[in-house]
N, C-alpha and C positions, 0 to 999 in steps of 0.2 A: 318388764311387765310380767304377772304370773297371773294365776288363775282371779286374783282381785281384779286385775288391771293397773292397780294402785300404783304408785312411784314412792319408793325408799330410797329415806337417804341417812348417812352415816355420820353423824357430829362428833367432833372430840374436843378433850378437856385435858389439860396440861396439868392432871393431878394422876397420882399411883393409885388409881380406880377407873374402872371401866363401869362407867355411867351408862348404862342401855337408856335411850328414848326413842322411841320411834312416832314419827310424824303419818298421817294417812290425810292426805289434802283434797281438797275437792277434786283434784285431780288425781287423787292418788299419791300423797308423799306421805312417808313414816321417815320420821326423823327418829334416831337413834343417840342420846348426847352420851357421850364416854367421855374418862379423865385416868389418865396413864393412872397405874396400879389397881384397875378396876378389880370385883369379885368377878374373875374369870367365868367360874360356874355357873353364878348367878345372871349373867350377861347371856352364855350359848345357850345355857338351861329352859331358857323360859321360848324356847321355840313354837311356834304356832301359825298356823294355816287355817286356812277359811275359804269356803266356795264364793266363787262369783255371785253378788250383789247389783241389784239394781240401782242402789242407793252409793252416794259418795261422800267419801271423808275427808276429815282433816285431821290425823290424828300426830299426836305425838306422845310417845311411850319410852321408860326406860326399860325396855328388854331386851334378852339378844338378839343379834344380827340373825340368827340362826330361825327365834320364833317371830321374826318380824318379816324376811323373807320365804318364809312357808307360805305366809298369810297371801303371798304373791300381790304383795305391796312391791312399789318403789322404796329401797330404805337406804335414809341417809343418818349419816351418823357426826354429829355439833362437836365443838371443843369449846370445853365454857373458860379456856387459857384468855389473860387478862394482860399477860405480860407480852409473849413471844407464841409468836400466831406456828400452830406447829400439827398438824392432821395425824401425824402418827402418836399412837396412846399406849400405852405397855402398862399391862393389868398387876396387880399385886404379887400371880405367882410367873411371873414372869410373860405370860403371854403377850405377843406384840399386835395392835389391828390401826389399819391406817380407813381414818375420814373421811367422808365426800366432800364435808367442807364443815365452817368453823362455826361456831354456836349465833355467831353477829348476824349469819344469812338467814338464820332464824328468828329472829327478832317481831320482825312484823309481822310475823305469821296467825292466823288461828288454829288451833285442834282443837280435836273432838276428845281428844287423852293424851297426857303430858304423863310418864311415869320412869322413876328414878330407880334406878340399881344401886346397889350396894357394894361394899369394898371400903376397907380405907389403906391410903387419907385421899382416896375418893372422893367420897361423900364430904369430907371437910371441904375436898376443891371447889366442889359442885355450890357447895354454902356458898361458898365464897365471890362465886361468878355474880354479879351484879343483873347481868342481861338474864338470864336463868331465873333469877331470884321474881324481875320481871316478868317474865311469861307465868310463871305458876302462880305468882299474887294474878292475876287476869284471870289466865283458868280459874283458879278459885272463885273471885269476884263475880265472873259471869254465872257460874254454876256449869260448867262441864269438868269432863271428869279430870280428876288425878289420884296419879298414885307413886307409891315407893316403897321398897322391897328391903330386907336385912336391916345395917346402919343407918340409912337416910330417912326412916322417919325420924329416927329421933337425933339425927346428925346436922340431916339439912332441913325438912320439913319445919319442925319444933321451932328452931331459933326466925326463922321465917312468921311463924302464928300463924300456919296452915293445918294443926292439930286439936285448935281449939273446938271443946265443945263435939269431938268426934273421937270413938272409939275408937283403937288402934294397937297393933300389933306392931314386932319387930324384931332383930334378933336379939337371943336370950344376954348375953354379954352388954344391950343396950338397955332393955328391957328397964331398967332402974329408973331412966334418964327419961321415960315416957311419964305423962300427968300420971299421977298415981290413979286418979278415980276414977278414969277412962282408959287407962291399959289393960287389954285382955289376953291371954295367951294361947291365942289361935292359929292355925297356919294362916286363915287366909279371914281379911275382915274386913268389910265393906261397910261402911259408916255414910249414908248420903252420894256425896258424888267424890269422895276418898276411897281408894281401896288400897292396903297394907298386906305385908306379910311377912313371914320370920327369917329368910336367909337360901342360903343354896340350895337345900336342899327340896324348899318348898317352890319354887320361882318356876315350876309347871303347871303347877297350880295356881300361881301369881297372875300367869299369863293367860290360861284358859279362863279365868277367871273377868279377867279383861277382853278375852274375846267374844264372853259369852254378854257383856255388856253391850258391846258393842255391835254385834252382829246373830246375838240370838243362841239359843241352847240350841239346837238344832246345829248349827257350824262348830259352836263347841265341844256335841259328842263326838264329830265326826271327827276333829283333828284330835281327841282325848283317844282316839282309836288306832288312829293313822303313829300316833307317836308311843305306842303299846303302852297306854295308860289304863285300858280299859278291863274289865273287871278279872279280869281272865289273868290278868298281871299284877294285882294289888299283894299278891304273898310272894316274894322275895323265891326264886327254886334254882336254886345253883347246887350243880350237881358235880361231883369229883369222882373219878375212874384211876386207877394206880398211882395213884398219890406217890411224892417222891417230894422230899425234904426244899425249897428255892430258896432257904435263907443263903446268906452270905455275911465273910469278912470284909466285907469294903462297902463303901457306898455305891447301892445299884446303880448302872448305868442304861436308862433305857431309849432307844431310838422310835420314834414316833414318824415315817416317811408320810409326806403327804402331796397333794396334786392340785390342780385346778380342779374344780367338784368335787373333792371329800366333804364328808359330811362336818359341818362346823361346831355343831352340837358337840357332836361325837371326840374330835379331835383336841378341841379345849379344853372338855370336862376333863378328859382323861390326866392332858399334862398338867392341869390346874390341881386334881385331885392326886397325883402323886406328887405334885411335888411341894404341895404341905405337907405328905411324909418322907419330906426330907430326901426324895429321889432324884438323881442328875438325868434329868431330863433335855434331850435334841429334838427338837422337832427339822426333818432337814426335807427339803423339796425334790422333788425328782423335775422340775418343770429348769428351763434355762435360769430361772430368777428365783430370787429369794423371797419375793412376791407370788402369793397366789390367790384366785380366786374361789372361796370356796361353795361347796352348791350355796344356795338361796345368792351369790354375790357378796357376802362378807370374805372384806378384803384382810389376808393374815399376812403377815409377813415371819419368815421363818428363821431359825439360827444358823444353817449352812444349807449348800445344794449338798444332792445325795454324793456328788464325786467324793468332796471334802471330809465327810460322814464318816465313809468309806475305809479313811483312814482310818476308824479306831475300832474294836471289838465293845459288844454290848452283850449286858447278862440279857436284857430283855428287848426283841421286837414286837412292835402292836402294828397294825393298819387299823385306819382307822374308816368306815363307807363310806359311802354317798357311791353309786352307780359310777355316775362318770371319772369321779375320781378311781375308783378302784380300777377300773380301765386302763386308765394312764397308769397307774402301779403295776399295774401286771406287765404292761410293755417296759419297764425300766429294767435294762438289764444289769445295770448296778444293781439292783434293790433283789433282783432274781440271785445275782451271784451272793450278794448280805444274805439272802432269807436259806440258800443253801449251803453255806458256811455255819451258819448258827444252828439247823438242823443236823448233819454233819457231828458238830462238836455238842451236841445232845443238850444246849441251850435253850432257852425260852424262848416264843414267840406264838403270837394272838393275832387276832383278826375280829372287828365288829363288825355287824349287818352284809353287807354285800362282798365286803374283802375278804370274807372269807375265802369265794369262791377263788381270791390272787391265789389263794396258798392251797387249795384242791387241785387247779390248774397246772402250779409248778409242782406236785406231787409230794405236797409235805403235810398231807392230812389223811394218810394210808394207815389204817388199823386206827387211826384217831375216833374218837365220839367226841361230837361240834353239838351246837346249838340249829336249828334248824335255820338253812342260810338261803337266798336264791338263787336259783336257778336258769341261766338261758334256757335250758333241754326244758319238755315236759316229761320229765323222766320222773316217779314217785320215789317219796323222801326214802334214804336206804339205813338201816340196821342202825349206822351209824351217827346217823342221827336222833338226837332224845328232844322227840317233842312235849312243848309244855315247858323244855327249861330257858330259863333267860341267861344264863352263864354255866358254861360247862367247861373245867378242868380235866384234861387226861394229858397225866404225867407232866410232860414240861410244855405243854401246849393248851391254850388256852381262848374260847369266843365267847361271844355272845350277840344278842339280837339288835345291840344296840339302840338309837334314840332315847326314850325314860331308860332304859336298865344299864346307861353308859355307868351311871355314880355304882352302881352294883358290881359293875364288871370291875373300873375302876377300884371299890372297896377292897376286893376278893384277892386281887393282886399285891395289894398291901397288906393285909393278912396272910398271904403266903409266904410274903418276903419279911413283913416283920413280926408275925402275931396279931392275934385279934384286940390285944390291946392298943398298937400304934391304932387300929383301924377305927377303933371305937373311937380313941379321941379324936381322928381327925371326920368322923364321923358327923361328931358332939357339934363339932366346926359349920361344917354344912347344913347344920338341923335335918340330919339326914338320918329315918332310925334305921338302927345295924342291930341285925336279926341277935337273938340271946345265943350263945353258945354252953 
């Protein structure tokens, strides 16, 4: 239960797409439908939160696990699999998330918002599910809302004739496949009781956009605030201090350690956005399991525990936040012995939002300048600190503020390791614009 009250739950789909929908039920359910190979980004990215409500829902949304438990809904996540009934779902760039239960238990349900994520051949899956296909012909018919994000207007939506006669957005690479006389190319377009939008990079806007339907501008500025979207943060300010060359002859190898409570947002975007550029990406746990839960309750499943990890050297470490998780990081004394082995050997390694403070603590941010990070002490921000930026480089070390500025931090890193050319096209990728150079 969170500040909603509401109850989320997690749906999967036995397609190489991670389908976000989230359910908000009179009781409080957000059902969440995902299909293996989902748009990673598009799924954590559209995180959102909302204050307590007098009023109760029934909703169901394709977004992430990330902005569907902010919302402090209950979120369950569907698998719209036809064949072999299977809860765990593994997104397009490889990321893995396991379901509360399978799209069938959603069947009879009502919501208030039924909305599709994007990815392929996701969104092919998603077409494909019959029971799915079902619930959105209802929503539609009744007149409550839906929506879908990147691919799945014009992948699964279209072939349904849930487009008809309604303006619509979608990503630029589908773009074609939409009615000509009713495709517009906007980030975000609400047509009636449809709402659309172009792909990963907009899917924050997807979501507030949906929250503010639902539960008023008033809950919308406030989580557009909470997730540093708000106006103070619209210009891009990454700042770099002794620059020092991180390309390399081999394919980067980067470790991603994560916990129970890191942040979900944070941790997906990151490996989802490197590793369209081509990065070998570990995401490895520091917890007994290879399962973890991360804040809001989305369940990840990871590629090894930190012992295993352990075994190999990495050009680059990230942590990635969320409070409790960085907690649990900082106690791993594996992850203490990795993070000072890689300092040491004058290697790479980062920290978003709260993790920063892992690597203040273990004394690997000395003579560094960070991003402004928090604080247990009431001690004021020091020297080293450069307020106002969302991503700051010095030398081979590397933060930022995370939640919205994860795809920036993420971009920046790709640019350092390959030029701002890999960066821009995978960029292009996420409908995410990348500052002019």
């Amino acid at each position: 239960m969170g500040s909603l009250g509401y109850s989320i739950s997690m749906i999967a789909s036995l397609s190489p797409t991670l389908m976000e929908s989230r359910l908000i039920s009179s009781m409080g359910c957000v059902s969440m439908t995902v299909a293996p190979s989902f748009s990673s980004v598009s799924v954590v990215s559209s995180s959102l939160g909302t204050t307590r409500r007098d009023r109760t829902l029934k909703l169901r949304s394709s977004m992430s696990p990330g902005m569907v438990t902010t919302l402090d809904s209950d979120v369950g996540v569907g698998s719209s699999a036809t064949t072999k009934k299977k809860l765990e779902v593994e997104g397009s760039s490889g990321t893995r998330l396991l379901a509360d239960v399978l799209i069938s238990k959603c069947a009879d349900q009502v919501y208030d918002l039924v909305a599709l994520p994007g990815g392929m051949p996701g969104a092919v899956r998603l077409r494909d599910c019959e029971i799915l296909e079902k619930i959105m012909k209802r929503q539609a018919e009744d007149k409550r809302l839906y929506g879908a994000i990147s691919m799945a207007p014009a992948i699964t939506l279209l072939p349904w004739g849930l487009l008809t006669r309604k303006r619509t957005t979608g990503h630029p690479a589908f773009f074609g496949k939409l009615p000509t006389f009713w495709a517009v190319k906007t980030n975000i377009q609400i047509s009636g009781e449809l709402t659309t939008s172009r792909g990963p990079g907009t899917s924050f806007q997807f979501a507030l956009s949906l929250a503010e339907q639902l539960f008023g501008e008033t809950t919308a500025k406030s989580i557009e605030e909470f997730l540093l979207l708000r106006d103070g943060y619209q210009n891009p300010k990454n700042k770099e201090f002794n620059s020092i060359d991180w390309s390399l002859d081999h394919t980067p190898r980067v470790l991603i350690p994560v916990a129970n409570g890191s942040e979900a947002v944070e941790l997906v975007s990151i490996a989802d956005v490197l590793r369209r550029a081509k990065v070998d990406v570990t995401v490895s746990s520091v917890e007994r399991s290879l399962r973890i839960t991360a804040f809001q309750g989305t369940k990840i499943i990871t590629d090894k525990l930190i012992g295993e990890a352990a075994e190999s050297s990495y050009d680059l470490i990230i942590l990635p936040g969320g409070h409790t998780g960085s907690e649990r990081l900082q106690k791993s004394k594996i992850l203490k012995k990795l993070l000072r082995e890689q300092h040491e050997s004058g290697r790479i390694y980062g920290a978003t939002n709260s993790s920063s403070t892992v690597l203040h603590k273990h004394g690997l941010l000395k003579e560094k300048r960070t991003t402004v990070y928090p604080s247990e002490s009431d001690e004021p921000m020091n020297q080293q600190m450069i307020e106002g930026a969302e991503v700051v480089i010095d030398g081979n070390v590397i933060t930022s503020l995370g939640l919205a500025t994860v795809t920036k931090f993420s971009l920046a890193i790709v640019s350092k390791l390959f030029g701002h050319a890999r960066a821009r096209s995978v960029s292009e990728g996420l409908v995410h614009e990348y500052p002019r150079q």
